[in-house]
Biopython code that builds the backbone (N, CA, C, O; Angstrom):
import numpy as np
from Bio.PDB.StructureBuilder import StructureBuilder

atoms = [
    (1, "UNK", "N", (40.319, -57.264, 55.012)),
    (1, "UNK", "CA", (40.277, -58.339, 54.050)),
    (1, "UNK", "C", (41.192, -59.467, 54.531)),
    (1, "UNK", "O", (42.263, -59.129, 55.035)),
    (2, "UNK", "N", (40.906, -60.723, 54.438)),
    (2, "UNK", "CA", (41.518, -61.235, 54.781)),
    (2, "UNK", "C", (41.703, -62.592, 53.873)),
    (2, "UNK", "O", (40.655, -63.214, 53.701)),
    (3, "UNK", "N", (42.808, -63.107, 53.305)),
    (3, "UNK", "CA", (43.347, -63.687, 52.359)),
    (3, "UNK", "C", (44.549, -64.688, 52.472)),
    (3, "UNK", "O", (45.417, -64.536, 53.331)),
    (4, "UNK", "N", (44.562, -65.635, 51.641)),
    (4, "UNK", "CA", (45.368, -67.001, 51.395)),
    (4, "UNK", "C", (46.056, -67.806, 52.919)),
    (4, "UNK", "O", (47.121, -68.378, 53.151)),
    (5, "UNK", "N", (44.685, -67.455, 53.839)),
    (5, "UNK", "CA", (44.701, -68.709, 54.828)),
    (5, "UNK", "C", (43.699, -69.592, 55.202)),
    (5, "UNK", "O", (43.347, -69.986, 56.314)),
    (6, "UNK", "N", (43.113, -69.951, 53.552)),
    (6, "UNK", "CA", (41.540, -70.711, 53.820)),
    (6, "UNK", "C", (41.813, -72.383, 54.156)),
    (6, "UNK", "O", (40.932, -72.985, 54.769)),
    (7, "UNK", "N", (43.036, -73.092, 53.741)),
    (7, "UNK", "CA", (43.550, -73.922, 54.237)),
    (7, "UNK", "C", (43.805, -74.403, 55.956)),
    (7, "UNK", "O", (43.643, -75.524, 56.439)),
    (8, "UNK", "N", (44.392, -72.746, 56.859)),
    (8, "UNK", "CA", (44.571, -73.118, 58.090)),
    (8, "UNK", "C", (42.912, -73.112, 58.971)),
    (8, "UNK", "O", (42.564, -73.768, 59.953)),
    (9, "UNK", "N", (42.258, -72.246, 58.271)),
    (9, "UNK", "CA", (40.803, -71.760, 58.815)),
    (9, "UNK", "C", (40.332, -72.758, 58.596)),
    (9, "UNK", "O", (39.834, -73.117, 59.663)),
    (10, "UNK", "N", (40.087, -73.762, 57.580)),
    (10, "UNK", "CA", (39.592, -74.875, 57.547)),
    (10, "UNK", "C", (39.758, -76.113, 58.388)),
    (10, "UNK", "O", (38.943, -76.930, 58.816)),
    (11, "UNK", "N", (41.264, -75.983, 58.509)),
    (11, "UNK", "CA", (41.762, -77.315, 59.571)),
    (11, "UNK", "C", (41.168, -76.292, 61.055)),
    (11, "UNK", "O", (40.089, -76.758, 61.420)),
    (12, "UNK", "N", (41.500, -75.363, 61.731)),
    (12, "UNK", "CA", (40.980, -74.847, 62.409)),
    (12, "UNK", "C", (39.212, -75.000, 63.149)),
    (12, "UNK", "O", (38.828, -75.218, 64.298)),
    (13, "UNK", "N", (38.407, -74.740, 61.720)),
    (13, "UNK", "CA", (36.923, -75.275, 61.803)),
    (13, "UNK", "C", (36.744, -76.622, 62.092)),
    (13, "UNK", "O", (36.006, -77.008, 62.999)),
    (14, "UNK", "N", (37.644, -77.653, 61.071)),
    (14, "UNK", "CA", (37.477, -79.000, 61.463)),
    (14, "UNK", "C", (37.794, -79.462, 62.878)),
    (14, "UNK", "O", (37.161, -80.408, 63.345)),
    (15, "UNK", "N", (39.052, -78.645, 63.821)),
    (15, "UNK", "CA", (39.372, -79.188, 65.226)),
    (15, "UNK", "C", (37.925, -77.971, 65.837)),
    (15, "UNK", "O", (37.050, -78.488, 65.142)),
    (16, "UNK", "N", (37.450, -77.248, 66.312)),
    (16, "UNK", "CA", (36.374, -76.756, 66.275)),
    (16, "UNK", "C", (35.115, -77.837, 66.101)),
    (16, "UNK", "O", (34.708, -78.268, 67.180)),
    (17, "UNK", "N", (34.509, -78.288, 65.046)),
    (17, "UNK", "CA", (33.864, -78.629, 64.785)),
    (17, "UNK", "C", (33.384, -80.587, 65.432)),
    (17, "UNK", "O", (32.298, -81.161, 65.510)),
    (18, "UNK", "N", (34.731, -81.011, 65.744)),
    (18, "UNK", "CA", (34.753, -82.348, 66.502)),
    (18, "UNK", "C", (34.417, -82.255, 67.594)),
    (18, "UNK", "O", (34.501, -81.402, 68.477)),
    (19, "UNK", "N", (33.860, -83.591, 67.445)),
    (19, "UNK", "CA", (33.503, -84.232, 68.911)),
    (19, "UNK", "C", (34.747, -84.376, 70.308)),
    (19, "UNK", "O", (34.711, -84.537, 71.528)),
    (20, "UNK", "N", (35.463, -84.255, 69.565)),
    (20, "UNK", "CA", (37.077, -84.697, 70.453)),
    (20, "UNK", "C", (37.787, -83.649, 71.006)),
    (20, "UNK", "O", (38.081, -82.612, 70.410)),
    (21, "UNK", "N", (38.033, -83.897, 72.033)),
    (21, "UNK", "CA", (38.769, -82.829, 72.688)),
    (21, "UNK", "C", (40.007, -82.734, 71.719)),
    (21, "UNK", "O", (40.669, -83.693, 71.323)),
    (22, "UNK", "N", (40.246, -81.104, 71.337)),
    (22, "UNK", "CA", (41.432, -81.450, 70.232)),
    (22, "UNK", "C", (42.106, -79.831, 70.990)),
    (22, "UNK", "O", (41.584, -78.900, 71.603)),
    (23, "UNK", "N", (43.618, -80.184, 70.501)),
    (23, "UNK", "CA", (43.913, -78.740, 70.791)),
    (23, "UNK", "C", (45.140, -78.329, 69.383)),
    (23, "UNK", "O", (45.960, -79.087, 68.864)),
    (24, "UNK", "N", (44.976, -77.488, 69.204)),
    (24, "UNK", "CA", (45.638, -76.492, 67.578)),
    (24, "UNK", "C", (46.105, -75.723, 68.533)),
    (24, "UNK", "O", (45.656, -75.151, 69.527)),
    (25, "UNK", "N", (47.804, -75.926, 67.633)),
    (25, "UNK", "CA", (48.570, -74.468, 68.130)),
    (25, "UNK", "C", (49.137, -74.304, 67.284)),
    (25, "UNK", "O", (49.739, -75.200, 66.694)),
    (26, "UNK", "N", (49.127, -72.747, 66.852)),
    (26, "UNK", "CA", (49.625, -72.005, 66.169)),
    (26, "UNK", "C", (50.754, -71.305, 66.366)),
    (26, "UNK", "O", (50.962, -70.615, 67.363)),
    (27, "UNK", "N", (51.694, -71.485, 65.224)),
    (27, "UNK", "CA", (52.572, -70.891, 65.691)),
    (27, "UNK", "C", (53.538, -70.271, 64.155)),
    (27, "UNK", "O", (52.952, -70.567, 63.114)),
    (28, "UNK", "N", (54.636, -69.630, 63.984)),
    (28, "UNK", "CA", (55.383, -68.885, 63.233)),
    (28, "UNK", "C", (56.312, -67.550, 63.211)),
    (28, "UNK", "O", (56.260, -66.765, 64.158)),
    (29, "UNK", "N", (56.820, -67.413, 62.546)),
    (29, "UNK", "CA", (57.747, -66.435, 62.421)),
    (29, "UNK", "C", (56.670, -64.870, 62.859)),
    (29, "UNK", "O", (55.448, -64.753, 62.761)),
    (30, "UNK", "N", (57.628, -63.921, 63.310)),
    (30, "UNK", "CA", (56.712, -62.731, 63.599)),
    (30, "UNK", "C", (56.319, -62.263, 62.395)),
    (30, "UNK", "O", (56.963, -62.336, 61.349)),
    (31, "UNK", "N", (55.022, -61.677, 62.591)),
    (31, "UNK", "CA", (54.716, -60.385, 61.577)),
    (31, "UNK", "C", (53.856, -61.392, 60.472)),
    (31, "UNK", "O", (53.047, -60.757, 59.795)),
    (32, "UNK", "N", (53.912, -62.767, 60.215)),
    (32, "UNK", "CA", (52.843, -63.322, 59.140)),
    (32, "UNK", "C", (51.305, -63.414, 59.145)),
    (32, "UNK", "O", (50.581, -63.759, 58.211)),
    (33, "UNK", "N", (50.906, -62.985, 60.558)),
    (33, "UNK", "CA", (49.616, -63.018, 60.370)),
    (33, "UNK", "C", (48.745, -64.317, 61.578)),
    (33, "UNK", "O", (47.635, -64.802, 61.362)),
    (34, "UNK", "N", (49.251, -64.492, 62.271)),
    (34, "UNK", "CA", (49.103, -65.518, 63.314)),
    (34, "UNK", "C", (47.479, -64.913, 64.261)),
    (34, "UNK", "O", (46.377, -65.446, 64.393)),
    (35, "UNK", "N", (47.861, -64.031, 64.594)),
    (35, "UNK", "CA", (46.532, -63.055, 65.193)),
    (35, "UNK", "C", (45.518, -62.632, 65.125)),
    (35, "UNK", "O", (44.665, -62.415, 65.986)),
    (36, "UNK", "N", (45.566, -62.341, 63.088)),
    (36, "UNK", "CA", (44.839, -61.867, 62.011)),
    (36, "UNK", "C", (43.914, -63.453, 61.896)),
    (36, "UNK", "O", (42.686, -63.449, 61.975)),
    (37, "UNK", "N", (44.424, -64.278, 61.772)),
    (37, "UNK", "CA", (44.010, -65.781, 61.150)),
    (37, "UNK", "C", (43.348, -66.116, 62.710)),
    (37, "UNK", "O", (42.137, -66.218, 62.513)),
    (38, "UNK", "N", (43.580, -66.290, 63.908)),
    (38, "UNK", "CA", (42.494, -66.738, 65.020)),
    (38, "UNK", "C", (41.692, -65.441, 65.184)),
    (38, "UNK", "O", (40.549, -65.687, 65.570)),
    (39, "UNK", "N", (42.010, -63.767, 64.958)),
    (39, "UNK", "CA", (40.827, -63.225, 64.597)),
    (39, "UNK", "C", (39.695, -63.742, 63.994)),
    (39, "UNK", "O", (38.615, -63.635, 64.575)),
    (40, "UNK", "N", (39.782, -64.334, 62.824)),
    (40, "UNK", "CA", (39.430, -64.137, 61.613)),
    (40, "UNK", "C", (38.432, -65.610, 62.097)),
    (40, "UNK", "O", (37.204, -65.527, 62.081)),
    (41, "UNK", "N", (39.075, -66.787, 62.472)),
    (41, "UNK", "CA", (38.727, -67.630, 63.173)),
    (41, "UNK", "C", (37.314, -67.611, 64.546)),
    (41, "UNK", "O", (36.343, -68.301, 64.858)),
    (42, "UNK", "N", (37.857, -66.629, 64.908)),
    (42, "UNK", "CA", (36.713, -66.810, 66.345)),
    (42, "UNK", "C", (35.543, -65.701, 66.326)),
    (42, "UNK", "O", (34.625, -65.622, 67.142)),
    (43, "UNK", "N", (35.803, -64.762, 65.089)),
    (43, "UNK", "CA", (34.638, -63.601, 64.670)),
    (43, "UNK", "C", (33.461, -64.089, 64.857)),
    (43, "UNK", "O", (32.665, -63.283, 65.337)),
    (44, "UNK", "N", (32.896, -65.581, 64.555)),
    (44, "UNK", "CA", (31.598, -65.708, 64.502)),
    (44, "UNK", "C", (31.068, -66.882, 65.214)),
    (44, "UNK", "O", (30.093, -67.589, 64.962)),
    (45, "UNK", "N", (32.084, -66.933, 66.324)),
    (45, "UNK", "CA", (31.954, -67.543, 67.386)),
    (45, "UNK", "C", (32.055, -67.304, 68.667)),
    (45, "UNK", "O", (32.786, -66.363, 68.977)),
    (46, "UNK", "N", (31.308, -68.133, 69.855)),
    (46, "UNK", "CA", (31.349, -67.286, 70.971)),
    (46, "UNK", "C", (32.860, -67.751, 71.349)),
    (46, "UNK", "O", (33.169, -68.942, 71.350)),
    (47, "UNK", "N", (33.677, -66.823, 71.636)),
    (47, "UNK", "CA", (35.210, -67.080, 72.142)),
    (47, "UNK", "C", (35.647, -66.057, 72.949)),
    (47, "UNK", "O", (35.223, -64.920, 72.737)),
    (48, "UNK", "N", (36.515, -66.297, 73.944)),
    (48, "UNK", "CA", (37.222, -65.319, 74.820)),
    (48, "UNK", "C", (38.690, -65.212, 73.968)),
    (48, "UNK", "O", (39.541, -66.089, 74.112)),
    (49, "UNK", "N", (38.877, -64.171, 73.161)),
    (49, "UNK", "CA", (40.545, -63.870, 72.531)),
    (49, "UNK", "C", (41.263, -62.736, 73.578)),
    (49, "UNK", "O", (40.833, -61.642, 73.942)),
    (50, "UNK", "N", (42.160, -63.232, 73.817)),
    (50, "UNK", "CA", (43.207, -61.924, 74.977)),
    (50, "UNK", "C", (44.351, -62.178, 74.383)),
    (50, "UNK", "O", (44.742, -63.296, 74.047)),
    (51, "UNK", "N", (44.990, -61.016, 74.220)),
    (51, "UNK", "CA", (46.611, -61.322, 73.954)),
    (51, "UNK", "C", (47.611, -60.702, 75.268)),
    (51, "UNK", "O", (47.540, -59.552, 75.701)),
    (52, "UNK", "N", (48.416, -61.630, 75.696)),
    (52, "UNK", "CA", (48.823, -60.948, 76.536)),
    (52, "UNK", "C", (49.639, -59.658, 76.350)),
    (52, "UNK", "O", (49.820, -59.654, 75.133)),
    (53, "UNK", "N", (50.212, -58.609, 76.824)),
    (53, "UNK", "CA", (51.368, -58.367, 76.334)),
    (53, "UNK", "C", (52.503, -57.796, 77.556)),
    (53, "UNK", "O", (52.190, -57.655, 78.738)),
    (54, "UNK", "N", (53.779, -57.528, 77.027)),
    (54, "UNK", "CA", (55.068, -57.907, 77.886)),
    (54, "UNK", "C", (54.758, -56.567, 78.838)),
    (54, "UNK", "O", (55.269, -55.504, 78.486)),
    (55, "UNK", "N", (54.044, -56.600, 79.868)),
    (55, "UNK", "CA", (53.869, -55.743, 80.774)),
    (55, "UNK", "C", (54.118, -56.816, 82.496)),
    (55, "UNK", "O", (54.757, -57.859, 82.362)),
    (56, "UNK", "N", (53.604, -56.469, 83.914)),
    (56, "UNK", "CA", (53.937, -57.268, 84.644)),
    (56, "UNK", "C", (52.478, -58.238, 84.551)),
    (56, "UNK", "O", (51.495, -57.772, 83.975)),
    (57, "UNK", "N", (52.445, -59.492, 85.115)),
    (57, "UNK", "CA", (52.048, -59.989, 85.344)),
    (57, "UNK", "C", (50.010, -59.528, 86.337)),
    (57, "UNK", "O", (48.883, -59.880, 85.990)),
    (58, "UNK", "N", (50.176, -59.219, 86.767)),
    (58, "UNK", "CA", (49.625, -58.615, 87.309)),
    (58, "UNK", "C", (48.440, -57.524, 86.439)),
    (58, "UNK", "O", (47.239, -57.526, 86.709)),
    (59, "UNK", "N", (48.995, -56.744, 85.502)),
    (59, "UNK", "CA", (48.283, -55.949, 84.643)),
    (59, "UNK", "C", (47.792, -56.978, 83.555)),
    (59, "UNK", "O", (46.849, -56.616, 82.851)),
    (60, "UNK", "N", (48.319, -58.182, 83.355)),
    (60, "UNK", "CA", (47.279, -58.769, 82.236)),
    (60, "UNK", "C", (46.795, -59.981, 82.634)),
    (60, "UNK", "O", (46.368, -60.912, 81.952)),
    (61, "UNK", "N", (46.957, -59.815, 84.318)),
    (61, "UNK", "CA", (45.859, -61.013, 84.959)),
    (61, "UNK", "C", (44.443, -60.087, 84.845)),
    (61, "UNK", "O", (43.340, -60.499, 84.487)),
    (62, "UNK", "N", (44.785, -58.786, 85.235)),
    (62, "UNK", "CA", (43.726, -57.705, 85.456)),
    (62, "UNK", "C", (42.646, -57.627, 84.201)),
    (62, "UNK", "O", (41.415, -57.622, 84.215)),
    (63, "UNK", "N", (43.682, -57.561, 83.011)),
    (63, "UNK", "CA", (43.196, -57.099, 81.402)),
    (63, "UNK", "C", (42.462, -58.470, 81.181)),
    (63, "UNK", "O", (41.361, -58.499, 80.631)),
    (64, "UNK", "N", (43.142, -59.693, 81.656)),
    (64, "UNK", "CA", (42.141, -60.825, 81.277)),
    (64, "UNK", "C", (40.901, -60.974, 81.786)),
    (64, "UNK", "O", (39.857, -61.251, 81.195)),
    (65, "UNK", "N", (41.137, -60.731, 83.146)),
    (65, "UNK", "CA", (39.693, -61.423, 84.331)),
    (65, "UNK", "C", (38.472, -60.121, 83.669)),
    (65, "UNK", "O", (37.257, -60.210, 83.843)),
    (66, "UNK", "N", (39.157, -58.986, 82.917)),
    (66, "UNK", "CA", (38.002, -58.235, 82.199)),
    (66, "UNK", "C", (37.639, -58.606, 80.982)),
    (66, "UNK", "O", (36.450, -58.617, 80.663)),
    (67, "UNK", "N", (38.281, -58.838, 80.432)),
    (67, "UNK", "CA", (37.515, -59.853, 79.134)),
    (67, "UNK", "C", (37.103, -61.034, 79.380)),
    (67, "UNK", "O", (36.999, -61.706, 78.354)),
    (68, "UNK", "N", (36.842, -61.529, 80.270)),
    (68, "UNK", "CA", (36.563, -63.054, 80.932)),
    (68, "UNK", "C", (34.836, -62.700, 81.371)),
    (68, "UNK", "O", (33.846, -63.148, 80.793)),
    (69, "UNK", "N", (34.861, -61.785, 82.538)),
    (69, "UNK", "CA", (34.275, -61.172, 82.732)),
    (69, "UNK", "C", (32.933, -60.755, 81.962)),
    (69, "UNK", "O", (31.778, -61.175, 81.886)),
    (70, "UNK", "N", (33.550, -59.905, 81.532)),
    (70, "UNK", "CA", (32.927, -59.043, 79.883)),
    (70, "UNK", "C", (32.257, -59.360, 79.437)),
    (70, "UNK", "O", (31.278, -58.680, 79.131)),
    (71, "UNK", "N", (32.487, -61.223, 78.995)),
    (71, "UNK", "CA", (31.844, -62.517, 78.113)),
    (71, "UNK", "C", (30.687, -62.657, 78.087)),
    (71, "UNK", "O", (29.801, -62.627, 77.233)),
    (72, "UNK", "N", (30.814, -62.908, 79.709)),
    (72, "UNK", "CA", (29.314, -62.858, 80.544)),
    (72, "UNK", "C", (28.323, -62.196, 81.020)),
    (72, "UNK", "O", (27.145, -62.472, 81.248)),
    (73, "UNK", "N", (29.197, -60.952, 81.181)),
    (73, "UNK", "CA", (28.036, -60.270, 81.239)),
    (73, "UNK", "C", (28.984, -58.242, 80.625)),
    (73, "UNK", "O", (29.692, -57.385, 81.153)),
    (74, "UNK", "N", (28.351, -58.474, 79.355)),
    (74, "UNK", "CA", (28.998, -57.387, 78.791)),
    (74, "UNK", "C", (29.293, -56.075, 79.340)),
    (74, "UNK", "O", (30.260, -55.447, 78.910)),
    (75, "UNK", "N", (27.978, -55.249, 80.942)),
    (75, "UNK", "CA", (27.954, -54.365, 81.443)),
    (75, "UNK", "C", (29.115, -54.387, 82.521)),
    (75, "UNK", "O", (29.257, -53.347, 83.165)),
    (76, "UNK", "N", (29.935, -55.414, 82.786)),
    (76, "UNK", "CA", (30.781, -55.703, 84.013)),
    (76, "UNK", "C", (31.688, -54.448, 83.777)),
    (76, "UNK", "O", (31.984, -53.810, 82.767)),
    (77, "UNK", "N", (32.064, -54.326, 85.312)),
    (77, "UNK", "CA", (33.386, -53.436, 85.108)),
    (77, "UNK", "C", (34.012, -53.961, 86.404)),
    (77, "UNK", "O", (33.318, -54.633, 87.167)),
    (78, "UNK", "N", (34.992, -53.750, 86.620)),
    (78, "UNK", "CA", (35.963, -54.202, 87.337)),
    (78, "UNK", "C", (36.866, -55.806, 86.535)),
    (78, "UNK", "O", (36.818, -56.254, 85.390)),
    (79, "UNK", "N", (37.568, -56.249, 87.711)),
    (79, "UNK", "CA", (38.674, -57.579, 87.706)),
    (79, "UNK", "C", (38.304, -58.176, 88.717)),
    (79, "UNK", "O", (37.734, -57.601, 89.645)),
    (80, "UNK", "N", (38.682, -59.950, 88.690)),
    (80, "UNK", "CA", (39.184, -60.645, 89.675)),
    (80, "UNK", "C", (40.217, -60.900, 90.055)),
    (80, "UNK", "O", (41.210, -60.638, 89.376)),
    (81, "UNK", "N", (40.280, -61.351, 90.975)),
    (81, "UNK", "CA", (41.343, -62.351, 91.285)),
    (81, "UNK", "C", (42.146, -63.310, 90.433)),
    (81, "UNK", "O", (41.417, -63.284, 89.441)),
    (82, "UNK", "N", (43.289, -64.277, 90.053)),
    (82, "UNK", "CA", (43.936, -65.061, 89.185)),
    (82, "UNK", "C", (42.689, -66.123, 89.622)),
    (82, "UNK", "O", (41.872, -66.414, 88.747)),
    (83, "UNK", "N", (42.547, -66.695, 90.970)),
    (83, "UNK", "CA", (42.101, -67.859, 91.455)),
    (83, "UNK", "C", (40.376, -67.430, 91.372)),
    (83, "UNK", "O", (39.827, -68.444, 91.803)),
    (84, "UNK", "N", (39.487, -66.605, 91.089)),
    (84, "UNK", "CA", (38.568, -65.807, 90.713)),
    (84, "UNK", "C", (38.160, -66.491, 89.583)),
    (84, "UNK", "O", (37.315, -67.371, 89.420)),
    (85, "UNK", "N", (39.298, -65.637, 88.455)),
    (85, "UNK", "CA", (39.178, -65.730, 87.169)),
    (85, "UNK", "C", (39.325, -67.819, 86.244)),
    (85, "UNK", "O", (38.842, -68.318, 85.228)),
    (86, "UNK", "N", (40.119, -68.269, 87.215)),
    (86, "UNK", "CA", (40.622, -69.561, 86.525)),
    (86, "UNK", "C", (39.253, -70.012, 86.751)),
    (86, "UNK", "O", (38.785, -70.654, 85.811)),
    (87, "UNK", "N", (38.272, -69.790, 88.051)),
    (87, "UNK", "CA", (36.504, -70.737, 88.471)),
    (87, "UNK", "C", (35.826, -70.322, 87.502)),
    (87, "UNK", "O", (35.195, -71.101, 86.788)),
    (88, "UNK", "N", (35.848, -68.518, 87.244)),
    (88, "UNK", "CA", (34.646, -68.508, 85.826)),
    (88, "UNK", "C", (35.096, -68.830, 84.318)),
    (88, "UNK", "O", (34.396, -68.709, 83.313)),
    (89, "UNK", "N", (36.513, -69.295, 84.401)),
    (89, "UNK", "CA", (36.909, -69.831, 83.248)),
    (89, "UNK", "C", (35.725, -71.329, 83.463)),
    (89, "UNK", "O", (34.620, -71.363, 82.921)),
    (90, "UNK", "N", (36.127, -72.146, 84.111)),
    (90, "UNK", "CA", (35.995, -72.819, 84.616)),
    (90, "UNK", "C", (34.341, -73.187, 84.338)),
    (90, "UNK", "O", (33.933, -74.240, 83.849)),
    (91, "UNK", "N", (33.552, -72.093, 84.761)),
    (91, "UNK", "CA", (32.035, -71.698, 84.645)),
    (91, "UNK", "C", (31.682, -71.686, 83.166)),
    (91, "UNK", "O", (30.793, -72.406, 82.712)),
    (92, "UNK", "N", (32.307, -70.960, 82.526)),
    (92, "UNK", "CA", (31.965, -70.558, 81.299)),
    (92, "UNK", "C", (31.764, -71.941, 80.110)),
    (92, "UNK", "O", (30.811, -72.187, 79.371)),
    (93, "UNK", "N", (33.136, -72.707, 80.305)),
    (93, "UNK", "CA", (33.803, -73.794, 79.852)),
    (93, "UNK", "C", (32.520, -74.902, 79.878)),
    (93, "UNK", "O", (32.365, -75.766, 79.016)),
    (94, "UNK", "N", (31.762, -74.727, 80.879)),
    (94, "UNK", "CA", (30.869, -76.298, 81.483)),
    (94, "UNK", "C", (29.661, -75.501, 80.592)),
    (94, "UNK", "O", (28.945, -76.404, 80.156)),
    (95, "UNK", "N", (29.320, -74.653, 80.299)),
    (95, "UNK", "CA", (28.474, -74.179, 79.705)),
    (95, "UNK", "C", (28.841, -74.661, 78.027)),
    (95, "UNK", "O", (28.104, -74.305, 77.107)),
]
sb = StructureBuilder()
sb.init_structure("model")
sb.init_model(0)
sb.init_chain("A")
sb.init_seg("    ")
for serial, (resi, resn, name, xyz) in enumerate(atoms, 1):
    if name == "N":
        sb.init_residue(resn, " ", resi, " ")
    sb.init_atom(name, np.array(xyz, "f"), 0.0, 1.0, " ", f" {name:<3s}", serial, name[0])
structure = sb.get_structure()
């Protein structure tokens, strides 16, 4: 369930919804719900969500270039490269 952030979801839809290159950042104290609310946000849209987390570098270039991956073609398995992954960002984006 998700509740009393129809205000940020809205401004959210509206930068979403423009013509203009816009960029929203979110941000707040831990534990309010920051994660829950761009969940909640990109459910019914096509979006790549990754969170990183405090591991090396390396393991969540890996964890990303598979959800990057993934996007495109859901059966993928394996990773790329950093310089791999930034072109089918890159790919995806022009689409």
């Amino acid at each position: 369930m998700f509740v009393g952030r129809e205000k940020e979801l809205h401004s959210l839809n509206m930068h979403y919804d423009s013509d203009d290159y816009e960029c929203a950042i979110i941000y707040g104290r831990r534990r309010i719900g920051k994660t829950k609310l761009i969940s909640e946000f990109v459910k019914d849209k096509p979006a790549i969500f990754f969170t990183a987390t405090q591991e090396n570098a390396e393991t969540n270039v890996r964890r990303l270039s598979e959800v990057v991956l993934k996007f495109e073609n859901p059966d993928f398995s394996g990773s790329a490269s950093f310089d791999d992954l930034l072109d089918e960002i890159g790919k995806i984006a022009q689409k």
